[in-house]
C-alpha positions, 0 to 999 in steps of 0.5 A: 624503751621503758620497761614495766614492773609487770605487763598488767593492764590496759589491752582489755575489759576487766573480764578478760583480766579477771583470771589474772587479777591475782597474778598482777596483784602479786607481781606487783609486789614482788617488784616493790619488794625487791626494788627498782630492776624488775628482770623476771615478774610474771611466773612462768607456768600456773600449773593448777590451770587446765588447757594446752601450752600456747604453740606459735604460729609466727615467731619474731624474725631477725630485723636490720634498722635501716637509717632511723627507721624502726622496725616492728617485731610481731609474733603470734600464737594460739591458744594464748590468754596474753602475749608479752615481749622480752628484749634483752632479758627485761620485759617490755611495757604494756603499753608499748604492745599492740595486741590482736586477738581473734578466734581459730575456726577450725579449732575453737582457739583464741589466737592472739598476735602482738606487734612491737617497734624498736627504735634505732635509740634504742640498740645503739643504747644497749651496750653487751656482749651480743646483739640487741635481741627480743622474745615473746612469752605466750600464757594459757591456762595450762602455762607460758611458752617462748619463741625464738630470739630475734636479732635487732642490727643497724645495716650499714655499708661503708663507703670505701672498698678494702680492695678494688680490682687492678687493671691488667695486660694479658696475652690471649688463653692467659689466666686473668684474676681481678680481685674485689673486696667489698666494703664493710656492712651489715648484713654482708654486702653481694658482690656483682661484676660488671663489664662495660657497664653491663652485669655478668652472668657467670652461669652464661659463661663456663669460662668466666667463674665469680664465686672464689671470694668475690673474685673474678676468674676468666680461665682462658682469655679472649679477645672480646674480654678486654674492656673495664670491669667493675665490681658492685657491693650492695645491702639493703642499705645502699650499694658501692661502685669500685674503681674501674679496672681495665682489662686489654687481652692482646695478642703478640704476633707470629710470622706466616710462612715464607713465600717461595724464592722468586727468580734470580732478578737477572737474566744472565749473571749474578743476582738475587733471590728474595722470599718474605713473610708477613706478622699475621700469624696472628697479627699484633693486636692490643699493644701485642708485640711485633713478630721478631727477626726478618720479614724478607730474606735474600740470597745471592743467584747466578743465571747462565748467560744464553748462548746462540746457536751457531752452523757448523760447516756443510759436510761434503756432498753424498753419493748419488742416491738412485734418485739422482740426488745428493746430500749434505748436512750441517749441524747447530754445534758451533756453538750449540744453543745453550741456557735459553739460546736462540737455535740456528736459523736456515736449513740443517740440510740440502739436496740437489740433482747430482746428474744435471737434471738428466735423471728426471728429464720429462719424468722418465724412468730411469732405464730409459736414460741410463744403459744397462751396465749401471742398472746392474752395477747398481743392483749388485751394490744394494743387495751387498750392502744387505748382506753386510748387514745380515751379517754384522746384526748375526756375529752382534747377538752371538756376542752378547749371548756369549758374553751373558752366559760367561756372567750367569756364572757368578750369580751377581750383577758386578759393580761397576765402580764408577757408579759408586761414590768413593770413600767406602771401605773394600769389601771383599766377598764370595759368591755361590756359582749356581742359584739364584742370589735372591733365594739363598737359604740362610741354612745352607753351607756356603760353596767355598770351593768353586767361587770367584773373588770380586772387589769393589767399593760397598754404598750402605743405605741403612744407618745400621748397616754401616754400623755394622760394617764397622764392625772390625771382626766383618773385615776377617775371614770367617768361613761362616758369612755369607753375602748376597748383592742385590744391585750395584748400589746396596749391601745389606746384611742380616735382614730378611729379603735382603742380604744373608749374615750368620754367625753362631747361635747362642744355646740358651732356654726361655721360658714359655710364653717369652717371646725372644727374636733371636739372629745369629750374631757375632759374638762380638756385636752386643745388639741382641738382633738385627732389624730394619730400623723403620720395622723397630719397635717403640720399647713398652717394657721394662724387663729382666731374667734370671735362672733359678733351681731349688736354692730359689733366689731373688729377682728385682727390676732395678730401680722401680720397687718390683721385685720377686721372692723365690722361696727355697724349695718352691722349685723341685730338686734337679729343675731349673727355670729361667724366670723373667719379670716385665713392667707394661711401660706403654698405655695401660691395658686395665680398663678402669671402670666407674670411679676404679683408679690403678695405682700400680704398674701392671707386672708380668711374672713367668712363665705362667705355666711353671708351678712352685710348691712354696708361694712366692713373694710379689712386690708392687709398688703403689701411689695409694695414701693407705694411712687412712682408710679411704680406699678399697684396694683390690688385686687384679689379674690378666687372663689369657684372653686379655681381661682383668679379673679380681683376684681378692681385696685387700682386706679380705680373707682368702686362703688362695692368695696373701696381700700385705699393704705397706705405705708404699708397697704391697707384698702378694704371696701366689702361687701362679705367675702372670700379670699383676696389678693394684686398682683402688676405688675411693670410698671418700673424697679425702681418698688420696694418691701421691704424687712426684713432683719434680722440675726438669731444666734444659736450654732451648734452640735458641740460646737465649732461652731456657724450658722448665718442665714439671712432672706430676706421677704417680709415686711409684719408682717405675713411673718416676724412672720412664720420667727420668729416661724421657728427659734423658733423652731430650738433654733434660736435667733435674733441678730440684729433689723430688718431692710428695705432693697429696693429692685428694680425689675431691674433684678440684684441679691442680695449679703449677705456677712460677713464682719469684722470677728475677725481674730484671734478668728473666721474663717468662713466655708467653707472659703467663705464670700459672697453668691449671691442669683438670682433676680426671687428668690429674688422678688418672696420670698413670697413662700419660706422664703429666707435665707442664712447660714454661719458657723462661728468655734471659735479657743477655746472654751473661746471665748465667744463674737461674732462682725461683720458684715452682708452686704446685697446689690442689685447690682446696688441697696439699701444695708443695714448692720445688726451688729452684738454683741452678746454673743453665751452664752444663759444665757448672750444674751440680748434678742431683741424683736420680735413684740409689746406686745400690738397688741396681747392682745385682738384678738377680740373686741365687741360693743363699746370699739372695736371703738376709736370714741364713738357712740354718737359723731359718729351719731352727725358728721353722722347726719350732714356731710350726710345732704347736703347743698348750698357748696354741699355733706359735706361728701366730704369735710369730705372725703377731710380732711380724705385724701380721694380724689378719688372714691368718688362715691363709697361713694355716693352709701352708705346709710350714707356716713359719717359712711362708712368714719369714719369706713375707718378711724377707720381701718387705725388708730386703732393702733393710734387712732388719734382722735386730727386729725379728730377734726383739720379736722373737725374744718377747715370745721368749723362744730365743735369747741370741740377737740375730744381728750378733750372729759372727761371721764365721757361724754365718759361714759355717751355716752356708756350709752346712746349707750347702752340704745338705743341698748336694753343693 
């Protein structure tokens, strides 16, 4: 493009250019003056000139030269005199300008619009370091004004894709991900999918989503997903076709339910049985593999061959009947029918006149025929046989009578042994003589002196039960046991309605509110009680207890970061209180509202109604990433109608209770017992919890197999501990130390995937790596511990050694990789650790050894850190120290605000002890120059003594 000394002339009458006569005369010779490049002419402003700055109405837009076509730029403005145009620092000539001018009715303005073209020449000629780009420079009476630069660029797209999308076999619900890199253009190239020719509308379509960099993303894979997929690229240049990729989602089948067995395929003899299943649970489709193992199983049979009945022999004829008949009768038992056989045919019985047919002759009655002697023989032989009866129906019901009276005795139904199974252990056993058996009260002494002995073998019924009747001490004679038989095929024992078991009760006090269901065992039987084991409830809870006076002590739930504080003094002298702390392990009673997460176990503390002059010190672990602050974390506490009420947040002043947050804990210092718990409500989306992740291993049914399964909890020892008792349970073993993962509440999912399998020693089932796991699932995981499974199946069963990768990552997030080397063999594995011995050895701690600071050096630092002094409370420069720099005034309220301090700071070092560093505390206030640490043993000893002498021990 050429360029002008100065944009004068041309455009206009020589009124017009009157004004500016004298500016083009000058920039002129400004040009000659300084040469051939003429960068900068025409003044900037005329400042004597009166008016207004010209304003643009349009500016010049950023334009692509599409092939050699020129694009032409324009800008307008008003009120303007002239317009020139600026294209990478120089002026553009005059005569390369197309003005228009025209006048704004509404003001009065002359307004004035200039076109330029540029040239495809023209920028592939200029060569710096940014785009080609233009200006307009506006003049009025009053001076110049500039508009914006416009980019000149050349569009183009290249041909070839930097990655066309691969064709892939997925199992139906599998993750599917096609990748697609357009070619190279400017501007950028728009990507579109298309599916067998037909456009994609991921809009349409939750499962589909095409926005992750080009990509195409079907979360769960359906059948009607297979097909070929193409990605399109286009500009305002052209547009691109990718190689076609073929997608086929198919489905492996699975075995329907068997038939039931079909009859022995003889009818007498030996045969079989068959049942079959068919592969259609689903079917195999799309190249899907066939259900392995048999369709059809046989078994062999036996069918009982059918005997036909047989007659036995007629018996001998009866007497005569009054009738003048006789009988005699055969039975079907020679053989008799069996399995299906034919039953005798013929009569099972005969008559006939047993007088040559003189009693019914022409239908006669029967004194007609026969003389008098016989009517009376006759008689005489039927009201005999009557009386024989009468009597033998009378000697009968005595006999019975008797014979139930003699039992009623014994209070029990006896035993026949005969209809117990063998293989039982004799039970001896006494029984009451009077009362019924079913109504005994387990309060009562047993009659020991009128009783009768039985023997006999005892069937249990319950699982317990025979438990319990292995129990060697059973078998003695203890004259405290009683026991009850209900009927002849059951004993039972300790249970309500059933059979009665007593021992000695343990003396023993709880607290109020601790709800203990105690019975009266053997001392030598460690179940606590006895209960029906389809009445046993699932265990919620983790619990223990201890008894503390007024040494105070401490109290810690091994192995979930809780643990309680009890201050010396906070129980008054000559009382005792058994203290017990429980954590909720069943679903959380907190309801979370609105965006409101927990981040703590809830803990129970009691019995709420003991009161301590001193506060205690709480210790609850939290998940909460308090390095920033994203969090408003409060306090909560249960009432006694089951509601949760915030006690104080974190960072508020309050002179009724104390928090202090440490990474990974917080200490509470109360004065009231109940149920505690930690929410926290994220102020920002970079709010985040830890979690722990941790891979568990174990073998499957079938021997072939191996089950991989990731938990992702909350980062709290309890939560991890539930984890760890669950796999217990099932055989699980831990594969690799657990890990932190951070995990922000920005609302993207979480991503567990397995990566680097050995390909030719293990697959994984279903034939999918990578499982997506939602947000709100993720962040509110405290109810459910998290988890996802994969099926790895080895190709022989030589393979004896597992490597590879487990992958968990937030989209957009924190990842962490669990590796795993383990041998699935149980007698090679290499067992990992899953807590530190040392916080299980002693759950609960009384008087001095509970405290790492000894009572006498306590009451010295007490004594003089509580005396005030001209620099003020020393207790606050100890607080300081302690880094203790807020809600001082709660402290101020305490008695000895010193004590209260180094009791929070016995609750946040009783892992550590950390004593060198209360004494470099102590030594920068300057009130003591002896480490603690440097203590010897034998002051350490005679302070106990003397903590001891004064407390009356």
């Amino acid at each position: 493009m050429g360029r002008a000394a100065a944009p004068g002339g041309g455009g206009g009458g020589a009124p017009r250019w009157l004004p500016w006569l004298g500016l083009c005369f000058w920039a002129a010779g400004a040009a000659a003056a300084r040469g051939t490049d003429n960068s900068e002419v025409l003044p900037e402003s005329i400042p004597s000139a009166p008016g207004t700055l010209p304003h643009f109405i349009e500016e010049p837009d950023d334009a692509y030269i599409i092939k050699s076509n020129p694009i032409a730029l324009r800008c307008k403005a008003r009120p303007a005199m002239q317009i020139f145009f600026k294209c990478n620092g120089e002026w553009v000539h005059q005569n390369e300008h197309v003005s228009e001018e025209s006048l704004d009715e509404s003001s009065g303005l002359k307004v004035r619009e200039v076109f330029i073209n540029v040239t495809r020449q023209q920028v592939e000629d200029f060569h710096g370091p940014e785009d080609y780009w233009c200006q307009c420079v506006a003049w009025s009476h009053l001076g110049t004004s500039k508009s914006r630069k416009a980019s000149v660029r050349i569009a183009y797209l290249r041909k070839n894709f930097e990655q066309d999308p691969q064709g892939r076999e997925v199992p139906i619900e599998g993750m599917i991900v096609l990748h697609c890199r357009p070619p190279e253009g400017v501007p950028a190239a728009e990507v579109e999918w298309l599916k067998n020719e037909e456009p994609i509308d991921s809009e349409q379509d939750e499962n589909i989503d095409t926005r992750a960099d080009h990509n195409l993303i079907i979360r769960q894979a359906r059948l009607s997903d297979s097909g070929n997929y193409t990605c399109m690229a286009a500009n305002i240049v052209a547009k691109r076709r990718s190689l076609s990729a073929t997608v086929v989602v198919y489905v492996n089948g699975g075995w329907s339910s068997w038939t039931e067995w079909s009859a022995c395929n003889v009818r007498c003899g030996r045969g079989w049985q068959k049942r079959s299943r068919t592969c259609t649970n689903p079917a195999p489709l799309n190249g899907g593999a066939f259900c392995e193992g048999m369709s059809v199983q046989k078994i062999t049979c036996t069918s009982l061959c059918p005997v036909d009945g047989s007659w036995e022999v007629w018996s001998e004829w009866s007497v005569c009947s009054p009738e003048c008949e006789h009988l005699r009768i055969r039975e079907c038992t020679a053989p008799a029918p069996r399995n299906g056989g034919k039953f005798c045919e013929g009569l099972s019985q005969e008559s006939e006149n047993c007088t040559d047919g003189l009693c019914i002759l022409d239908k006669k009655p029967l004194h007609e025929i026969k003389p008098q002697s016989i009517e009376s023989a006759s008689d005489i032989a039927l009201y005999s046989g009557l009386g024989a009866a009468v009597v033998a129906v009378a000697v009968l019901v005595i006999g019975v009578t008797l014979y139930r009276r003699s039992q009623s005795d014994y209070g029990v139904d006896v035993i026949d042994s005969s209809a117990l199974t063998g293989g039982f252990q004799t039970f001896n056993f006494k029984t009451v003589r009077q009362g019924n058996s079913l109504l005994l009260n387990s309060a009562m002494q047993p009659d020991l002196t009128v009783s009768r002995t039985y023997s006999g073998p005892i069937c249990l019924q319950d699982p317990l039960d025979k438990e319990l009747m292995t129990e060697s001490s059973l078998f003695n004679p203890l004259s405290d046991i009683k026991v009850k038989v209900q009927s002849s095929f059951m004993v039972s024992l300790g249970v309500s309605e059933r059979a009665e078991y007593h021992g000695k009760n343990h003396s023993r006090t709880f607290p109020h509110g601790n709800n203990h269901s105690f019975s009266t065992m053997h001392p030598r039987n460690k179940t606590p009680y006895i209960q029906n084991l389809s009445s046993l409830p699932t265990r919620t809870e983790l619990r223990t207890t201890g008894v503390f006076g007024h040494l105070g002590g401490r109290l810690v739930m091994p192995n979930t970061g809780v643990s309680l504080l009890i201050p010396h003094g906070a129980i008054p002298e000559e009382n005792s209180w058994e203290i017990y702390m429980s954590i909720n392990q069943g679903e959380p009673s907190i309801q979370s509202d609105g965006s409101e997460v927990l981040l703590s176990p809830e803990v129970t503390c009691g019995p709420p109604d003991m009161i301590v002059t001193t506060p205690f010190a709480l210790t609850i672990p939290h998940c909460a990433d308090v390095s920033s602050e994203h969090w408003n974390i409060h306090l909560k506490k249960r009432t006694q109608q089951g509601k949760w009420e915030e006690v104080m947040s974190v960072e508020d002043e309050s002179t009724s209770c104390y928090c202090l947050l440490d990474p990974f804990a917080c200490h509470v210092l109360l004065d009231s017992f109940g149920t505690y718990a930690l929410t926290g409500e994220p102020i920002t989306d970079c709010a985040v919890k830890q979690l722990k992740v941790a891979v568990f291993g174990c073998m499957s049914c079938n021997s072939l197999d191996y089950n991989l399964r990731v938990y992702c909890v909350d980062n709290t020892p309890c939560a991890f501990q539930e984890v760890v008792s669950d796999e217990r349970h099932q055989g699980g073993q831990l594969l690799e130390e657990p890990k932190l993962l951070h995990f922000k509440g920005n609302t993207f999912s979480l991503q567990i995937s397995v990566l680097d399998i050995p390909p030719f020693l293990w697959r994984i089932k279903p034939f999918t790596a990578c499982q997506e796991v939602p947000f709100s699932r993720v962040w509110c995981s405290n109810r459910q511990p998290l988890h996802c499974a994969f099926s790895l199946e080895r190709y022989t069963p030589t393979t004896t050694q597992l490597s590879c990768k487990i992958c968990i990552r937030q989209l957009k997030g924190h990842e962490q990789i669990l590796q795993v080397q383990t041998s699935i063999l149980e007698s090679e594995r290499e067992a990992i650790t899953f807590f530190a011995q040392e916080d299980s050895t002693f759950p609960a701690q009384t008087g001095p050894k509970a405290f790492k600071i000894p009572y006498s050096i306590r009451q010295r630092i007490c004594a003089t850190f509580d005396t005030p002094n001209a620099k003020g409370k020393d207790w606050q420069m100890l607080a300081q120290k302690n880094s203790i720099n807020r809600n001082l005034s709660y402290f101020a309220t305490q008695s000895s605000p010193s004590a209260v301090i180094l009791n929070l700071w016995e609750a946040r070092h009783q892992q550590d002890g950390d004593l060198d560093s209360l004494a470099c505390a102590l030594e920068e206030i300057g009130r003591t120059h002896t480490k603690l640490s440097n203590i010897s043993e034998s002051q350490l000893d005679e302070a106990d003594f003397n903590y001891s002498r004064q407390n009356g021990l």
